[in-house]
C-alpha positions, 0 to 999 in steps of 0.5 A, a space after each residue: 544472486 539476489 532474491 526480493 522480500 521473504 516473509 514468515 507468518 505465523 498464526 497465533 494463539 499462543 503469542 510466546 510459543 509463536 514468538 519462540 517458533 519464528 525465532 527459531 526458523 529465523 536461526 536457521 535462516 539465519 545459519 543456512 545463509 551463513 553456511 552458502 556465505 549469502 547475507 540478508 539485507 544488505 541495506 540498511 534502510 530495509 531491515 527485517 519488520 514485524 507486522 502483527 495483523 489482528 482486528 482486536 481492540 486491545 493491543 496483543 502482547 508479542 515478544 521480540 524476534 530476532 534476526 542475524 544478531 539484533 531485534 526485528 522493529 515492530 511496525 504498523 503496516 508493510 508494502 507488498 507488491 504496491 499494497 499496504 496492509 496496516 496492522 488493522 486490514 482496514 486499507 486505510 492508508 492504502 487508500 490514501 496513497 492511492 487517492 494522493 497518487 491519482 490526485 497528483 495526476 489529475 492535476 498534470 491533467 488539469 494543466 495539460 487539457 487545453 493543449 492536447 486533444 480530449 482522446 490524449 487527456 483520456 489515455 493518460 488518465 487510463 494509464 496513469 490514474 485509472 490504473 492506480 485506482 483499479 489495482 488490487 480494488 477487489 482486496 478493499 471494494 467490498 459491501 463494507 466498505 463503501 466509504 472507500 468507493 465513494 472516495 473512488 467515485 469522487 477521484 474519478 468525477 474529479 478526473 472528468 471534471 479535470 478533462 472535460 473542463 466542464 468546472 470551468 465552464 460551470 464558473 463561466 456560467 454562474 459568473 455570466 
């Protein structure tokens, strides 16, 4: 009854003889769901995008598609199976949500490390925020991007900070 996302890429050289491509195998998507009486994106909040991917510096001119009668938005980056990809494959914004998730977790750990054993602390950390720091890491854990793991690193020093209490200790140290 229901399928999930579907997606059409194109890789172009000429960007109008792509454009004029797409719109066509969208009119015939558009024509066979007409034909077995389905219909696509019946939520509004989820609307057909189009997602240029191109790692040049001046911004590349694509005419608009269109899909079951209005103009696909333009964006800058897409959510597939919980990884963004912004238009520049730079995984920036990917790392962001990843380092806000985690941070977020870390701080339920902060709280929650004087009333539940360290082996408790360590469980929730490898469920919940070690799980989100290590899916997908092989698309952006690369030689050239080592600015990413080192924000990797620093979320997880912080997550053994945030078990161990070892910052606090620290505190006590410097203030005795």
């Amino acid at each position: 009854m229901f399928a999930h996302d579907t997606y059409f890429f194109s890789t172009i050289t000429d960007s109008i003889l792509s454009a004029t491509n797409l719109n066509s195998d969208l009119a015939k998507i558009q024509q066979w769901a007409y034909q077995w009486k389905m219909s696509f994106t019946p939520d509004l909040s989820k609307q057909a995008q189009e997602v240029i991917f191109s790692k040049k510096h001046l911004e590349v001119y694509h005419p608009n598609l269109y899909f079951d009668g209005s103009i696909v938005q333009k964006s800058s980056a897409q959510k597939d199976l919980g990884v963004i990809l912004d238009e520049k494959l730079s995984f920036n914004q990917y790392l962001k949500y990843v380092i806000d998730k985690a941070s977020k977790g870390i701080g339920v750990l902060r709280k929650l490390r004087f009333y539940i054993p360290r082996s408790s602390l360590l469980t929730i950390y490898k469920l919940f925020i070690r799980s989100h720091l290590d899916y997908a890491d092989v698309i952006y854990d690369q030689p050239y991007n080592a600015s990413f793991c080192e924000k990797i690193e620093s979320i997880q020093y912080n997550a053994a900070l945030a078990m161990t209490a070892a910052l606090i200790l620290f505190m006590f140290v410097i203030a005795s």
